[in-house]
N, C-alpha and C positions, 0 to 999 in steps of 0.2 A: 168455206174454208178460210181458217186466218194466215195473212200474209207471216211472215217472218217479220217484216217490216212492225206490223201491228203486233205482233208477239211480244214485241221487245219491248213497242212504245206500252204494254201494259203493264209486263215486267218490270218497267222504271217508276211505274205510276206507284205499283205496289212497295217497289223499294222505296221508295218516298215519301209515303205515307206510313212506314214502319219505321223512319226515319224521326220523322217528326212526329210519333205516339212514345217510341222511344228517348225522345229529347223532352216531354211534357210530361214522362214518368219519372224521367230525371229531376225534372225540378220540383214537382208538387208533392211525390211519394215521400215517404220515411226514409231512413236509412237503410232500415232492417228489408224493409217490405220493396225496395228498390233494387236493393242485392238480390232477392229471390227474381224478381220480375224479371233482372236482370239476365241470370242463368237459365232461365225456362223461355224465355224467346233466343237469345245465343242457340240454348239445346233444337229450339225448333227450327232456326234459322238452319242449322248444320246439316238435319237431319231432310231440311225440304233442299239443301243445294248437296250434300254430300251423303250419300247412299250408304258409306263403309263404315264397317265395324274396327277396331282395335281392340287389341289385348296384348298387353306386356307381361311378359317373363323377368324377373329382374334376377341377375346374379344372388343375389344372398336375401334371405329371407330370416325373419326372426329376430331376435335380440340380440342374438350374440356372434349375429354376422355368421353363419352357417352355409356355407353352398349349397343353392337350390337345385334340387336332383332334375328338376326338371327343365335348368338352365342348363343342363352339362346334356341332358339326354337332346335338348333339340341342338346345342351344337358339334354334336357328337353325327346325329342326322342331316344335318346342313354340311358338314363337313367333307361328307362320302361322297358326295358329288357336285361342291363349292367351287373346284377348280376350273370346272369346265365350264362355268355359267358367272361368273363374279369378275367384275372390273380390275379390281383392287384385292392384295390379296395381302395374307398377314404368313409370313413363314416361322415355324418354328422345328427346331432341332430336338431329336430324341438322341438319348445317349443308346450308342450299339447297333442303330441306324445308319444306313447309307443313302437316305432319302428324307427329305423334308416333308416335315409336316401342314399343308397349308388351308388355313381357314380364312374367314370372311375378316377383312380390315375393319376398323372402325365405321360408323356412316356409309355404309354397302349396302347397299340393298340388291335381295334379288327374286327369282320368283320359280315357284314351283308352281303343279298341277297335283291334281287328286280328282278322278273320277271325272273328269273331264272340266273343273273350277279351278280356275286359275288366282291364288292368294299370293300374297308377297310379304317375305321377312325383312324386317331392317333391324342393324345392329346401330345401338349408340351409347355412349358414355353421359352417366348421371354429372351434374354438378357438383362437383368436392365440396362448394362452397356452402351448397343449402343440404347436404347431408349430413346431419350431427352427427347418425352411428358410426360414420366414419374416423371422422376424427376420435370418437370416442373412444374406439377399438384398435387405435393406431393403423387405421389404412394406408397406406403411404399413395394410392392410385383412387380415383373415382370409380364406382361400382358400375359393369356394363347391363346392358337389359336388351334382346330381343322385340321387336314388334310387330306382331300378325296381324294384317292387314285383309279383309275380303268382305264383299256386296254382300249386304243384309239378308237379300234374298237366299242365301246358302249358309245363312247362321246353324241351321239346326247340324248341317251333315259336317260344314267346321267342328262344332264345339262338341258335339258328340261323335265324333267318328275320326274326324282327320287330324286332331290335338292327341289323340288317344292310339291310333295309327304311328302319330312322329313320338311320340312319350315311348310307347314300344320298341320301335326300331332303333332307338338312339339309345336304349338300355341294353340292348340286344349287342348291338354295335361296341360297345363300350365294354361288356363283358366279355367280348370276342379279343377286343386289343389292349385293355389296360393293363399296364404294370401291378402284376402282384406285390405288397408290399408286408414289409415286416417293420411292426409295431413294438413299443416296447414304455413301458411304463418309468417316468423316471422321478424323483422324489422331490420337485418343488418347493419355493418358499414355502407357499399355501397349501397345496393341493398336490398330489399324482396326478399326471396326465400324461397322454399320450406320442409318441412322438416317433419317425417312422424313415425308415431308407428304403432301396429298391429289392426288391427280394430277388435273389440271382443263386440260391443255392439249387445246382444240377442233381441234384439229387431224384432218382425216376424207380420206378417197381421194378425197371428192366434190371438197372443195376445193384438194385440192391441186394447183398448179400443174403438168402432166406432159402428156407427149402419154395419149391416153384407150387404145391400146393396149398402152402401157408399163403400166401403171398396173394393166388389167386382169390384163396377164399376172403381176406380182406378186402381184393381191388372188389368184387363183388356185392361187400357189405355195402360199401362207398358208393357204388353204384348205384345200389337200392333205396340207398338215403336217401340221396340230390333227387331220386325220382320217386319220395312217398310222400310229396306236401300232400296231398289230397286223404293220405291213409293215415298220416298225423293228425289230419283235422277230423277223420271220421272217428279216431279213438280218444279223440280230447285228449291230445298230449305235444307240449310244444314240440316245434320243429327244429332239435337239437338231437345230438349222441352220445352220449361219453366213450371216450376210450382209455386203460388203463395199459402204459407198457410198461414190463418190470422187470430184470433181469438184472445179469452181473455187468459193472463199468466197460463197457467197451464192446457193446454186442449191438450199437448201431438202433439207437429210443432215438438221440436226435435226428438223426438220418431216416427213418421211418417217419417222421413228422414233415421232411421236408417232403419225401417222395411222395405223403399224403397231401399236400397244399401243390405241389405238382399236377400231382393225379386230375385233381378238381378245379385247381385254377382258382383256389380260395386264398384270403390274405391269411400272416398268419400275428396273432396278437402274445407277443412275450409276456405274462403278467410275474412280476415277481413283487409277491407276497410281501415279504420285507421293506416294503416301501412304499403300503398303503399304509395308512394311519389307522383307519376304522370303519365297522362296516360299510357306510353310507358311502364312506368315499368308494368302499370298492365295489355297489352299486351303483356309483357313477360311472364307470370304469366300466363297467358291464353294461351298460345303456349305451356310450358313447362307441361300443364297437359295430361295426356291419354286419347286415347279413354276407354267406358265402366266405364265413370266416374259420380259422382254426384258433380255440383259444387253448394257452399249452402252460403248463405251470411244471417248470424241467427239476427236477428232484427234490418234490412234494417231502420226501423223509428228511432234507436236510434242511429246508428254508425258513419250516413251523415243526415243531416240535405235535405229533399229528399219530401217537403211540395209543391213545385211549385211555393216558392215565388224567382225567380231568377234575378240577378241584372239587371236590365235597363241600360246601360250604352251607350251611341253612339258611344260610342270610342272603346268598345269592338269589332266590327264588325258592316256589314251589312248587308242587305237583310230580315232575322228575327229579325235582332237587335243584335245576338250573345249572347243572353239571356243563348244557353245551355250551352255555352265556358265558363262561369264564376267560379271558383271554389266553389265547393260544401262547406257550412260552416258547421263547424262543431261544435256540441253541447258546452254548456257551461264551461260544467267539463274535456271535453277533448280538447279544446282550445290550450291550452299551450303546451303538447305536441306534438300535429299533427299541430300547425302551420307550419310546411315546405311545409305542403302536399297540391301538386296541379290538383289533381283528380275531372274531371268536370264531370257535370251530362250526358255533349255528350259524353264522354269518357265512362262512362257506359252503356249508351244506347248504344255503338257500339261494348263494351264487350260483351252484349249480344247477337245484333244479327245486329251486323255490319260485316265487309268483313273478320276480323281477326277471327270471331266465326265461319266459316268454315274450318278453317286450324283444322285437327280430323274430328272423329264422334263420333255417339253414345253417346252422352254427356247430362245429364237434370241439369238444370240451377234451383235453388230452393231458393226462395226467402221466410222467414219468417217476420211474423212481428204482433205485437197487436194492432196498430193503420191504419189500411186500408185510412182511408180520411188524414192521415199525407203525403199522396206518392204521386208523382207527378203522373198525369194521365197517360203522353206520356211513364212513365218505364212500368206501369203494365198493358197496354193495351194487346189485343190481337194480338198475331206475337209473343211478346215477353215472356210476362207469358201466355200460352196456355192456360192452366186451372188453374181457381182458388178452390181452398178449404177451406173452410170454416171448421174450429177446432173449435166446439164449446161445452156448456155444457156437460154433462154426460146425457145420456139417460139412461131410464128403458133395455133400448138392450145391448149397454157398459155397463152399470154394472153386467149385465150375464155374460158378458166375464170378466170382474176383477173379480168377484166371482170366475170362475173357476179359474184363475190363482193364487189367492194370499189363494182362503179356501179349492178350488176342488172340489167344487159342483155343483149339475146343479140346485137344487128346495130345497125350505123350506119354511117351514109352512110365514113364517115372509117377503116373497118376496112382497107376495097383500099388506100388509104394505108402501112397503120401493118404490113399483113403483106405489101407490097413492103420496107418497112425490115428489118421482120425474117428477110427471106431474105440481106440483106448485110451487116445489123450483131450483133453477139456483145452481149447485157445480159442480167445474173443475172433470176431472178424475184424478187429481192428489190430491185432497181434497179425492175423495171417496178413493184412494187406501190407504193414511195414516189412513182412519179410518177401513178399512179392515183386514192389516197389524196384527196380535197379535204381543201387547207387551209385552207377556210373556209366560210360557209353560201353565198357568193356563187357558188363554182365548181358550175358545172353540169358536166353529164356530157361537155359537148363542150367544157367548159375541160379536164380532166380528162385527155381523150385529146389536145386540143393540147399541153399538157406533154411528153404523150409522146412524141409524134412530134415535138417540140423537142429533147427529150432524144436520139432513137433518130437525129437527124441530126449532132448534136452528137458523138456518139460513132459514127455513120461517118463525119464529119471528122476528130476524133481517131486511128479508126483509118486512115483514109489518111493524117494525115499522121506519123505512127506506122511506118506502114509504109514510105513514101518514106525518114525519115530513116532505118530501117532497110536500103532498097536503097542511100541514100547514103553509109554506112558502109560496105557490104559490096562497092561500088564504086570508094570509097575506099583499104577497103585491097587488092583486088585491084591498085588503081594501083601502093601501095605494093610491092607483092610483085613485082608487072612490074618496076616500077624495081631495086628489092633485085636482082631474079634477073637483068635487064638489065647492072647493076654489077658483079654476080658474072664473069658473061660478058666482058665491057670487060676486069676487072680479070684475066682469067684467059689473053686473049689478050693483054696488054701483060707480063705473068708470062715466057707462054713465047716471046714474042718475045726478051726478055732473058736468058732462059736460052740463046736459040736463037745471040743474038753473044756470049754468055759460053761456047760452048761453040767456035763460031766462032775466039775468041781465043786460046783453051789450045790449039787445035790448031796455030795457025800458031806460039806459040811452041815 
């Protein structure tokens, strides 16, 4: 058995002699072939005194400085239980929290278990100084990077099971707590792109004003969506929705979009048309959004010009005629400014569910608009806008639910009133909630509902006599047309009378 003693003294011999095989490859070698020698004894020097593996995770990946998903998922999973195990801690403040948010400080290191192997992460900051992309892309800070640390011996169950375990939980984690946001496209020197605040619209299916079986059969569509990746991928069909809302101003499209990105916990992406320049870009626009997202284009009939009347031209193309290639024209008032812009009606049919709208998933496509017969058929057909919804009047059922929300009632004497009106009068749910609304501390709840049922009489007086002047018109010019067609008649018999003695006359002479 060797002493410790002799262990060592052999230990020294061999460092010593790799010492000086090292220092006689230094001198008599190439350059080239001294560098390699050089790395491949280091490598094995390392690997005979240090057993451990690394792997770096860096913040940003790619060209264009990109946050890497997988840098956010493992600090999203180090985070959930960073507090109780880390030295050094880093706090950060969330707005509308009353608790701090705290992760790993800079140069922390700490250590977890999996399966009974114990690994160790450390966080550190890159050199600003030897990172060109940085400078390049206007970093103002140095890029941070993660580093997993564990014995060789348990490479397979790390790199295969416990990377992909934290990858999981930290995406998990992060869908569970992050801010939904609201996106919005804005018109650049160069380019559209994207740009984003906190999404805070309270908007929910509880409140929203709708009859309660409409409303269910939607939450249920939504439901079946987030949960058919598997039935998307068996019928070869991306994993998106369209949805079309149409109704008359004020019957709650936007609010139905927020209650939907509620519902789901989805961002929700503004795109407004008018301030893409051309298709490409607005395939860029549509690449750069996330899965788990709503993309929403809010009054489709005003923004593009989107009627089906598209130019004929023979020059544009052949086969269809290249009718859809034509650029989309745009309304009268917005002329001047979006003249650059060369965004065709094929270019948004293929936004939606052409070859680029499978790059993602998980995405509903949400189309509003008050004029349904303004829209070319071939956008809002079925493929593209799955389902349509109809946004219409305030029913006696909606106005149960704006009672509870805006007085907190469920019954009063003055309801058999107010839903006789509403079986004869047409008023948005944004008419009935301004008349719900007290405007002052004085108005009770039965001020409140008198309003409305002033209001909801007021406008079945309007519309009867709305509609009288319209039987009076239509009355009117029937009269007109009797006379016209009466004169016609007159004038056609006093016609052939005189032809009848002018015909009379040539013959007797």
């Amino acid at each position: 058995m060797m002493f410790p003693v002799e262990m060592f003294a052999h230990y020294g011999s061999a460092i010593g002699w790799l010492m000086v095989l090292r220092m006689m490859l230094q001198h008599y070698l190439p350059s080239q072939l001294r560098d390699l020698v050089d790395r491949y004894i280091q490598k094995w020097w390392m690997s005979l005194f240090d057993p451990h593996v690394q792997i770096s995770f860096p913040q940003f990946a790619g060209q264009r400085m990109k946050s890497s998903e997988a840098y956010m998922a493992i600090q999203n999973y180090l985070t959930k239980n960073v507090s109780s195990v880390a030295r050094r801690l880093k706090a950060d403040s969330v707005k509308d929290s009353r608790s701090l948010v705290l992760s790993m400080d800079d140069h922390e290191e700490i250590t977890d278990e999996y399966e009974g192997v114990k690994v160790r992460w450390f966080l550190n900051k890159e050199d600003a100084t030897k990172t060109s992309s940085a400078s390049l892309y206007g970093a103002t800070e140095p890029s941070r990077f993660y580093r997993l640390t564990f014995h060789r011996k348990h490479r397979e169950l790390i790199m295969q099971s416990y990377v992909r375990h934290v990858l999981t939980e930290g995406k998990a984690i992060e869908s569970m707590h992050r801010q939904r946001k609201l996106y919005s496209n804005g018109d650049d020197r160069f380019y559209s792109r994207w740009s984003h605040v906190v999404f805070e619209h309270p908007a929910t299916f509880e409140t929203l004003a709708m009859d309660p079986d409409k409303k269910r059969e939607i939450m249920n569509d939504l439901t079946k969506f987030t949960q058919g990746k598997d039935y998307y991928a068996k019928i070869g069909k991306a994993w998106k929705r369209g949805y079309l809302l149409y109704g008359p101003p004020g019957t709650g499209k936007s609010t139905m979009v927020a209650a939907m990105a509620n519902f789901l916990n989805y961002d929700v992406y503004d795109l407004e048309l008018t301030a893409v320049k051309d298709n490409s870009e607005l395939r860029r626009l549509l690449i750069e959004t996330s899965s788990k997202s709503i993309i929403v284009i809010e009054d489709i009939d005003c923004s593009l010009d989107l009627t089906g009347q598209r130019r004929k031209d023979g020059a544009s193309g052949s086969g269809s005629g290249g009718e859809d290639k034509s650029p989309l024209k745009k309304l009268t008032h917005k002329e001047e400014s979006s003249s650059s812009s060369q965004v065709t009606l094929s270019g948004l049919l293929n936004f939606i569910d052409g070859i680029w709208s499978s790059c993602g998933g998980e995405r509903l496509i949400v189309f509003t608009t008050n004029h349904l017969d303004k829209l070319d058929p071939a956008l809002i057909r079925r493929g593209r806008m799955d389902k349509h919804i109809e946004m219409s009047y305030c029913s006696y059922e909606a106005f149960k639910v704006l009672a509870i929300n805006y007085l907190n009632i469920d019954d009063h004497p003055l309801y058999e009133t107010i839903g006789l009106l509403f079986n004869k009068t047409n008023m948005t749910p944004a008419d009935v909630a301004e008349n719900l609304m007290p405007k002052s501390d004085d108005e009770d709840v039965e001020a409140c509902l008198s309003n409305l049922i002033q209001a909801l009489e007021a406008a079945k007086e309007e519309a009867a006599k709305k509609k009288a002047e319209e039987e009076a018109q239509a009355k009117a010019e029937k009269e007109r047309q009797e006379k016209r067609s009466k004169w016609w008649r007159k004038g056609g018999v006093w016609a052939g009378s005189l032809l009848k003695k002018s015909r009379s006359t040539t013959q007797r002479e």
